[in-house]
N, C-alpha and C positions, 0 to 999 in steps of 0.2 A: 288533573293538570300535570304536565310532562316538564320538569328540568332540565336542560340539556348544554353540554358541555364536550369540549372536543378533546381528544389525542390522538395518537398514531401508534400502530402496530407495524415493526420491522419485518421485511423482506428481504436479505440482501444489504445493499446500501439502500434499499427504497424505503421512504417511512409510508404509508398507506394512512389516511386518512381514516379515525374513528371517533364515528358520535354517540357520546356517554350519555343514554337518559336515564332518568329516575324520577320515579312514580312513587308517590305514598298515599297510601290509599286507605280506607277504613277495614279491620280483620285484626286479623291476630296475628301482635308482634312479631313482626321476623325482619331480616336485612337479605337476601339472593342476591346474587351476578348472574346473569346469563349473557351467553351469547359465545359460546365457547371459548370460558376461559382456561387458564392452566391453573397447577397448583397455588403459585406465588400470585395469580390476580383474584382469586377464589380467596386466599387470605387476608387480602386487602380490608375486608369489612372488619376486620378484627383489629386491626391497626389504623381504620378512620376510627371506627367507635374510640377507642383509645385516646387517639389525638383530641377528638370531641370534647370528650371529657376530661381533658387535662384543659379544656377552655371553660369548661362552666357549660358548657350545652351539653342539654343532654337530647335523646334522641326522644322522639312522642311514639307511645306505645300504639303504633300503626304498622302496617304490612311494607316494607320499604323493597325495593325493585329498583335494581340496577341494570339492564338493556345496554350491552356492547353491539353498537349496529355498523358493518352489517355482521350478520350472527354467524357467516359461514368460515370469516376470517378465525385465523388462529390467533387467541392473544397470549401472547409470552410476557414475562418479567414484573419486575417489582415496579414499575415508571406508571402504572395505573393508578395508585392508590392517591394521588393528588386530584387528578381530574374525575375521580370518583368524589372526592370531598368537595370539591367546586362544585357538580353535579347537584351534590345532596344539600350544599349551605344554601343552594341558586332553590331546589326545590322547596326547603325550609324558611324560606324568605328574607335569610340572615343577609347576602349578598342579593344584587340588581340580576334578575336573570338575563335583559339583555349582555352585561357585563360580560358574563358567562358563555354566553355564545360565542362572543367575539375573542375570543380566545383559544387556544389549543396549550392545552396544559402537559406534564409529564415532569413524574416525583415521587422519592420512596417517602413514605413518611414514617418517624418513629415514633413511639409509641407517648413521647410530649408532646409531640407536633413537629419537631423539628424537622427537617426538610433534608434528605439524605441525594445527595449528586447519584447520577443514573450513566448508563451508555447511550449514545444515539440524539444527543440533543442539538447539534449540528444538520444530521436530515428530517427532525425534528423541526428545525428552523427553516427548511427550506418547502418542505408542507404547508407552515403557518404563512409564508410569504405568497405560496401560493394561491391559498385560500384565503391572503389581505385578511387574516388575523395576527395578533398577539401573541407571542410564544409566553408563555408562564414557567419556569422551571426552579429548580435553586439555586442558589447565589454562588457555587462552587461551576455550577457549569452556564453560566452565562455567557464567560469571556468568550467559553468555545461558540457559542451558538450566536453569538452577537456578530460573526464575522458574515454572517451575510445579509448585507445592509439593505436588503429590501423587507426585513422584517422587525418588527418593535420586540425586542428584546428584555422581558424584566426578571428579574432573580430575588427571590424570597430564601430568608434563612430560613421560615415556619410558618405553620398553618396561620397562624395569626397574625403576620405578617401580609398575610391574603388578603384576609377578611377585613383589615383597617385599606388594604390597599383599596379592594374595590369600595369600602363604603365610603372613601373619601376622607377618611381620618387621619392617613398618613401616606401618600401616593408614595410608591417607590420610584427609583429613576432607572432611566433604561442604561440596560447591561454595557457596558464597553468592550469591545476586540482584545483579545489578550494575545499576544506572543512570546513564545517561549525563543529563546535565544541559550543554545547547548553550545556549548564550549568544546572545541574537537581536539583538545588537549594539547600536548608539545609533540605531537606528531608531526614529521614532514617528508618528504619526497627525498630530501637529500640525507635524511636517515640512514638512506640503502647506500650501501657501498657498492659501486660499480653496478654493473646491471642496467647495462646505459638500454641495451636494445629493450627489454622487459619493461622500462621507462617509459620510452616510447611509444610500447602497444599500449600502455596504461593510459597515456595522453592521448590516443586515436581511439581507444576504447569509448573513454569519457567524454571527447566531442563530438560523438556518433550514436553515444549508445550502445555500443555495439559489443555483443555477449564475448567475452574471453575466457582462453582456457590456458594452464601453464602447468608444461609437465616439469618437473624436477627431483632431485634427490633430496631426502631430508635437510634441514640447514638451512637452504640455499635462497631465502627469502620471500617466498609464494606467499604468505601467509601478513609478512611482511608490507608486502609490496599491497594488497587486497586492503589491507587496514587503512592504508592510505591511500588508496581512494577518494575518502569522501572529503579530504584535503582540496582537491582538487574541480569537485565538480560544483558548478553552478546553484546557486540558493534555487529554490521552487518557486516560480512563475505564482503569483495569486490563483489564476486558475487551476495550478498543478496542487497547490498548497490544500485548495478545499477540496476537491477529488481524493487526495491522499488520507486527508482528516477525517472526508466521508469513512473510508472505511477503517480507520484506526478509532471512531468513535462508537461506530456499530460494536467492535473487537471491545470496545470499553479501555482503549490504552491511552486517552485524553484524559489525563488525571492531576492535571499541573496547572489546569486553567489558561485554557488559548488554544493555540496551535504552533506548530511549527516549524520554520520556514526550510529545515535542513532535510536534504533528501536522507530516504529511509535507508537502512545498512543493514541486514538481516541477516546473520549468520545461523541457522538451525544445526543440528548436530547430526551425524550420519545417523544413528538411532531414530531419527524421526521418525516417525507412520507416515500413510497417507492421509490421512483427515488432516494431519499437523502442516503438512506441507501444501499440498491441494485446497483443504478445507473441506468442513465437510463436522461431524458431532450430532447429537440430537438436533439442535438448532441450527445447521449447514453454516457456522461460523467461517469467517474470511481464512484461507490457513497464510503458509508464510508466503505463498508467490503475489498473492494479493497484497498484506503486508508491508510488501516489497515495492509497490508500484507506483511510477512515478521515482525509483531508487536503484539497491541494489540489492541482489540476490548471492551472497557468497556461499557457496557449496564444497568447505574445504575436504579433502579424502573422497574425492567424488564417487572413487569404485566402490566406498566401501557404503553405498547407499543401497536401502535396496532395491534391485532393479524394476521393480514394478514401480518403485518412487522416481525411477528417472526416468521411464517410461512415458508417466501420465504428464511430464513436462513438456513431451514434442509439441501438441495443440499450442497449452498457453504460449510457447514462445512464439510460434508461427501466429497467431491470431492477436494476442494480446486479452484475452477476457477469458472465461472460464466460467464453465454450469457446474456447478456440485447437485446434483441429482440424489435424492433421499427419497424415502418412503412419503412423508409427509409434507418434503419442501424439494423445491426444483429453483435455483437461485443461480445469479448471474451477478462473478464479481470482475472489474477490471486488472489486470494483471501485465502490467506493461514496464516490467521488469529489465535491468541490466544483468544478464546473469555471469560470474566471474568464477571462473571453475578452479580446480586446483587437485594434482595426482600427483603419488609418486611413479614411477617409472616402474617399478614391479612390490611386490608384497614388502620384502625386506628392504625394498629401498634403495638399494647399493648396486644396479646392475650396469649404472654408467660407470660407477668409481675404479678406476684400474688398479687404486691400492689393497681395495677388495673385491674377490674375486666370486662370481653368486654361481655357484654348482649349476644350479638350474636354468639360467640365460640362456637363448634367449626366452625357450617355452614359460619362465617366469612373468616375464611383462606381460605376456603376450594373453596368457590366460587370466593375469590380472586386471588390464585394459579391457580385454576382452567385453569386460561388463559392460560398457560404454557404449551402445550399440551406434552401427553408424548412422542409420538417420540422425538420432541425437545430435552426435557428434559434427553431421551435414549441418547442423542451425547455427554452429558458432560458428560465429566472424574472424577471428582471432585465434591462430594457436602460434605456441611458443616453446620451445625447451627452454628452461631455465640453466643454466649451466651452474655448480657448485662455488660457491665462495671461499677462497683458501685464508687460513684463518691470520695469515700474516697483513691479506688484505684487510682486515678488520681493524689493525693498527695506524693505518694510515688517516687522517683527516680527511673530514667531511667533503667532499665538491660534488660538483652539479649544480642544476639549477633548484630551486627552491620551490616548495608547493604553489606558494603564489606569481611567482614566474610563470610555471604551466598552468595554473588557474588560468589567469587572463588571458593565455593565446587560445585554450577551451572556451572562455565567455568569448570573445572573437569570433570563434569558430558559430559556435551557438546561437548568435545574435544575427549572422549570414543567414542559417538555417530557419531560425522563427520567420525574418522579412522573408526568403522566398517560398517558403510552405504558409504565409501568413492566409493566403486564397483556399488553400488545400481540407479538406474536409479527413479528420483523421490523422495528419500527417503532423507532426511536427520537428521530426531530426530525421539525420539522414538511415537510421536503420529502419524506417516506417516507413520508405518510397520501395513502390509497387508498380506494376502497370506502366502507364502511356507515362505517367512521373517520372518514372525510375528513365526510360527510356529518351525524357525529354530534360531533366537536369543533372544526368549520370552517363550521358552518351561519349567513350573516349575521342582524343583524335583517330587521322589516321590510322598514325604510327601506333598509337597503343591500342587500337583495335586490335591490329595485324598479330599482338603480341598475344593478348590478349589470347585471342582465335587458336594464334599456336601451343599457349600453357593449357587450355583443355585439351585441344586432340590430344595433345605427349601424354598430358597426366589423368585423363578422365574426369575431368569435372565435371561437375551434374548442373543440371539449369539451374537449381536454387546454390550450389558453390558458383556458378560463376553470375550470377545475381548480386550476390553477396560481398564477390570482390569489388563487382559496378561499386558497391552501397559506400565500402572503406577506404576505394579510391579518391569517391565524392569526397568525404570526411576529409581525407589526405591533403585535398587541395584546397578545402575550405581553411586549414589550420595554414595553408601559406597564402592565405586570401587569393587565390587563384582563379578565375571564373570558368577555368577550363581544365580539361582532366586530360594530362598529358604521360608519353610512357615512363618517368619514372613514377608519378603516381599510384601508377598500375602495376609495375615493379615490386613497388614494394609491399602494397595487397596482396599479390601475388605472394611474397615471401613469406605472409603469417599466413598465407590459407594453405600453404604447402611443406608448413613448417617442419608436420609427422608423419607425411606420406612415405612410403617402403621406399620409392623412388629417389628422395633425396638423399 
């Protein structure tokens, strides 16, 4: 007679469906796993037996066979060793083997039984919901995995906690949605002293989406101004909320029980690799543009990244998804990042400043920038000089408008955007219109066609730069509820796409 019992093997953000059997049969003593596992599920039987017998059961001296089907899947991680115990209490006749079935379990267990939280228990839940079973996990990662309400959610402190569950002795009760609620500290918008235009692209960035870059001189607030950001942008849509959690649970970075509603802010450091930032490891883990998605991507000292890291960005920005290809895995993460750049003007930094003067100017920027190739540079929306802050200005009192001033004419803008892409397959803000869209809710008037027309011929724009203005124009007029895109709105897309051209 066969036992059997479910979980899931990670791909990507996908959980893949597996059925755990066991077999005990007459022979000589032994416990196996097959069905190609790795190291940490191959240990598993050493740490059920454990748990076992930290309950008083002990195991009957028979041939015991554990079957991961199907056999050709690769099994990774510690999250086997519960639904292996389910498997074998179901075969042992301690629990109801229907019980067992109806279930998809995942769970490290330790060596008393206790019930040790895992990663991935979120598309964990969404497998179980699939397949109208019962998700089983521990009681640390329920909240996360409880958020999607098509599936019965229960959380166990310990093996023992199981076995009274199924046998009726003590049901447990189903998990609850957890949310984390982060605090974005005493940051604000009107922090920055002056810097009114840099403001501005901040606010057309953030109700568009739309990737920005800012050159400036040390000081002068880039890094600043990136921080506060996430001041400003809109909470995460429920559907944006679980996409994002899908893969920050896969990464194992759910660790506070829930999820959370604030979009991501990823700053990696110029020393990244590629696996780090692409993704990519033995196990083709999410890197940081995945991470990032559904958020933002801050790339501060852009040059000094290296180039083959800024490189393999072109794809994901243009598409939005990304294959990390490996020997053993071929995986597909979403990556629909806000990316927000940041340079100095050359190596030392000083080639604007006229009270210093840089021997090497201008071949200094020039070869510093240089790194920046231009396709790259073709994807951003947004460019800017930042101009230096003089330090008398820093004495003056606060003014501007306040984060939550430009929050709400962003959620404004925003809410334009969701109702007319609501029909759109893919689409949801205006730096994601393409095609017959782009052409049918981005088309200027006359008058700023005419303009339009005439800022490419002068300066050479490419179909995706003047694409791209179409995109921040759109934006421009959504943030003055506008339903039409007139020539100053195209004016002043025009002014950040032409911001660092030789020509200006």
């Amino acid at each position: 007679m066969v036992a059997r019992a479910y979980t899931v093997a990670f791909e990507g953000v996908e959980a893949h469906q597996v059925e755990v059997q066991c077999s005990v049969t007459a022979g000589l003593p032994s416990f196996s796993i097959v069905g190609l596992p790795d190291k940490a599920v191959s240990e598993a039987r050493d740490r059920v037996r454990a748990a076992l017998n930290s309950m008083a059961i002990a195991l009957p001296s028979k041939r015991i066979t554990i079957n991961l089907s199907p056999a050709d899947l690769p099994k990774e991680g510690s999250h086997f060793d519960l639904p292996v115990a389910v498997a074998l209490l179901a075969a042992l006749q301690i629990i109801p083997e229907d019980a067992a079935e109806a279930t998809v379990s995942l769970g490290e267990l330790s060596l008393d039984g206790t019930l040790v939280s895992v990663s991935g228990a979120l598309p964990a839940a969404m497998t179980a919901a699939t397949g109208h079973r019962t998700l089983l996990c521990p009681e640390e990662s329920g909240a996360e995995a409880a958020w999607v309400g098509d599936a019965q959610v229960i959380g166990a402190k310990s093996l023992a906690d199981v076995v009274r569950h199924f046998t009726g002795q003590s049901p447990l009760p189903a998990a609850q949605p957890g949310e984390i609620t982060t605090a974005t500290g005493h940051k604000d918008l009107r922090d920055v002293k002056g810097q009114e235009r840099a403001k501005r692209a901040l606010e057309i960035a953030a109700a568009g989406n739309h990737h920005f870059f800012m050159l400036g001189s040390p000081g002068s607030g880039k890094s600043m101004l990136a921080a506060r950001l996430a001041t400003i942008l809109p909470p995460l849509s429920p559907q944006e909320a679980l996409e994002t959690s899908m893969i920050h649970s896969v990464a194992g970075l759910l660790d506070q029980g829930g999820i959370s509603r604030n979009r991501p802010f990823r700053e990696p450091h110029h020393t990244a690799s590629m696996a780090a930032i692409v993704g990519g490891g033995r196990r083709a883990q999410p890197g940081e543009i995945s991470l990032a998605h559904n958020g933002v991507l801050f790339l501060d000292e852009l040059p000094e990244f290296s180039r083959a890291v800024l490189e393999t960005l072109r794809q994901p920005i243009e598409t939005g998804d990304v294959m990390v290809a490996r020997a053993n895995a071929h995986v597909r993460y979403p990556c629909r990042f806000m990316l927000i750049a940041a340079a100095n003007p050359c190596r030392c930094g000083d080639m604007y400043d006229p009270a210093k003067a840089c021997s090497r100017a201008p071949n200094c920027g020039e070869d510093y920038l240089g790194k920046i190739s231009g396709p790259l540079m073709d994807r951003i929306d947004l460019r800017l000089e930042v101009p230096p802050v003089g330090f008398r200005d820093l004495d003056l009192p606060a003014d501007g408008e306040t984060s939550a001033t430009v929050a709400a004419r962003v959620q404004k803008a925003r809410d334009l955007q969701t109702a007319r892409y609501a029909e759109a397959d893919g689409i949801r803000v205006n730096a994601d219109i393409h095609g017959t869209t782009l052409e049918d809710v981005a088309a200027p008037d006359a008058e700023g066609r005419a303009f339009l027309l005439k800022v490419a011929e002068k300066f050479g724009l490419s179909a995706r730069g003047y694409h791209r203005v179409l995109r921040v124009a759109r934006t421009i007029a959504d943030l003055e509820a506008s339903p039409d895109i007139r020539k100053p709105h195209v004016a002043e897309a025009v002014s950040f796409r032409l911001q660092m051209t030789k020509e200006v």
